[in-house]
VOBA-1610 file (N, C-alpha, C; in pm, whole numbers, padded with zeros to 5 digits, always signed):
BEGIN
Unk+03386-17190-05635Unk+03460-17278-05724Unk+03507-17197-05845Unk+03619-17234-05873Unk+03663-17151-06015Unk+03606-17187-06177Unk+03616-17120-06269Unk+03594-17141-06408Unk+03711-17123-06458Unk+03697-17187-06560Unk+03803-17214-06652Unk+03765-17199-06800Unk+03816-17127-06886Unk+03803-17106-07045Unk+03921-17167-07145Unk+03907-17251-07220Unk+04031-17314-07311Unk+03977-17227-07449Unk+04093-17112-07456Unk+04085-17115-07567Unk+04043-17189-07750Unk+04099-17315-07731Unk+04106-17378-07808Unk+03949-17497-07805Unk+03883-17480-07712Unk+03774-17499-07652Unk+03657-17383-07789Unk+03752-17312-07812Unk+03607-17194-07867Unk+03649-17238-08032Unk+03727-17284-08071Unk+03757-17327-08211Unk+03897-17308-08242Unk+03975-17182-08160Unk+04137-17215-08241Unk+04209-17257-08176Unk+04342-17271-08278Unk+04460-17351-08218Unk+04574-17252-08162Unk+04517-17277-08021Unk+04556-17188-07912Unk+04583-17229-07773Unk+04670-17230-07674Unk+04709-17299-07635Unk+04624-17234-07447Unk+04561-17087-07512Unk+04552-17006-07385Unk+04503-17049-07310Unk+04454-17026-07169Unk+04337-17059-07065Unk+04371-16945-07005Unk+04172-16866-06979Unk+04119-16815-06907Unk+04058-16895-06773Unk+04112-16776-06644Unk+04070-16835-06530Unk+03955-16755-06427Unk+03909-16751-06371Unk+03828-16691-06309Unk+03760-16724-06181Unk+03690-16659-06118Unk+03556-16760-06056Unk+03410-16672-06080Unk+03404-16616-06138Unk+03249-16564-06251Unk+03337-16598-06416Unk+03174-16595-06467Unk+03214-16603-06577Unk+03197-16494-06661Unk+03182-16367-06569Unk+03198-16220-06639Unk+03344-16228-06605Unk+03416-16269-06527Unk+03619-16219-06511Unk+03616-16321-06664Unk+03608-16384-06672Unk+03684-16543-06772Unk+03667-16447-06908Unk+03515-16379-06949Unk+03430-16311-07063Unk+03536-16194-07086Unk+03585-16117-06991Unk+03658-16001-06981Unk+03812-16051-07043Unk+03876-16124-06947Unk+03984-16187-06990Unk+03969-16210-07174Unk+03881-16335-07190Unk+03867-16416-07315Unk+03879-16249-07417Unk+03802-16169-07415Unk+03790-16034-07485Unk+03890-16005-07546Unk+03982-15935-07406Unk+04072-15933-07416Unk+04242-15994-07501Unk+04200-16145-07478Unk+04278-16243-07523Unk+04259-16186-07692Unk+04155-16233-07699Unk+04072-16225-07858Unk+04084-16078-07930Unk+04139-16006-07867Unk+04186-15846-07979Unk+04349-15873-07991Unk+04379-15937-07865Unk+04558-15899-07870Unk+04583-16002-07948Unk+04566-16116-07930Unk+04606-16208-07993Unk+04517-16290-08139Unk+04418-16267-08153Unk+04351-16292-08246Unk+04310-16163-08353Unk+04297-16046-08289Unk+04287-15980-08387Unk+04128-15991-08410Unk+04045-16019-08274Unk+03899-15995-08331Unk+03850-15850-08246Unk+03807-15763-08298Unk+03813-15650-08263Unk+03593-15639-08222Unk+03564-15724-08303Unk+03402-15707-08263Unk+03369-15827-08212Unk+03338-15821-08089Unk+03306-15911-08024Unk+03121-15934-08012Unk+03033-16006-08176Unk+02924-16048-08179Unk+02853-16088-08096Unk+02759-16112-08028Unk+02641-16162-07981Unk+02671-16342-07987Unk+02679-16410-08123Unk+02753-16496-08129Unk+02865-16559-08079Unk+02988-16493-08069Unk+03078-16496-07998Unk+03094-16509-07872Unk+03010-16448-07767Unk+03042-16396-07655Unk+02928-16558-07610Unk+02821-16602-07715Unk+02766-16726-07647Unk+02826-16826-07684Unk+02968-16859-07759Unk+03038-16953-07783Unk+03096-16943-07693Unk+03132-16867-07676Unk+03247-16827-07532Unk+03197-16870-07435Unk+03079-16801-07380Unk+03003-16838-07270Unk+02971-17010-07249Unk+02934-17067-07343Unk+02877-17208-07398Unk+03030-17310-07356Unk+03140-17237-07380Unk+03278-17318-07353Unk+03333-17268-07200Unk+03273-17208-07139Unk+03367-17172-06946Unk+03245-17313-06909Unk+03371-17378-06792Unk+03345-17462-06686Unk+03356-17462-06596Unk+03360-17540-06524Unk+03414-17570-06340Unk+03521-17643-06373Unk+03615-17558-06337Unk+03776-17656-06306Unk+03794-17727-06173
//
């Protein structure tokens, strides 16, 4: 079954979705998303369990 990540799911106003079917592809993607477009370059311990805490089953 696949996962799914809503950006805007993790706190901003963002329209993205990460897709996957682990939630290490969705984590990789979201990373990703989050330097190019957000401009977060350290990806915390914190972060990565908000992230984690927001992928589902689509």
């Amino acid at each position: 079954m696949s996962k799914i990540l809503l950006c805007r799911d993790v706190g901003f106003d963002c329209d993205a979705i990460c897709r996957g079917n682990t939630d290490e592809e969705i984590l990789s993607q979201a990373a990703q998303h989050a330097q190019q477009e957000h401009g977060i370059q350290d990806l915390t311990d914190e972060i990565v369990n908000k992230v984690r805490g927001a992928i589902r089953e689509e």
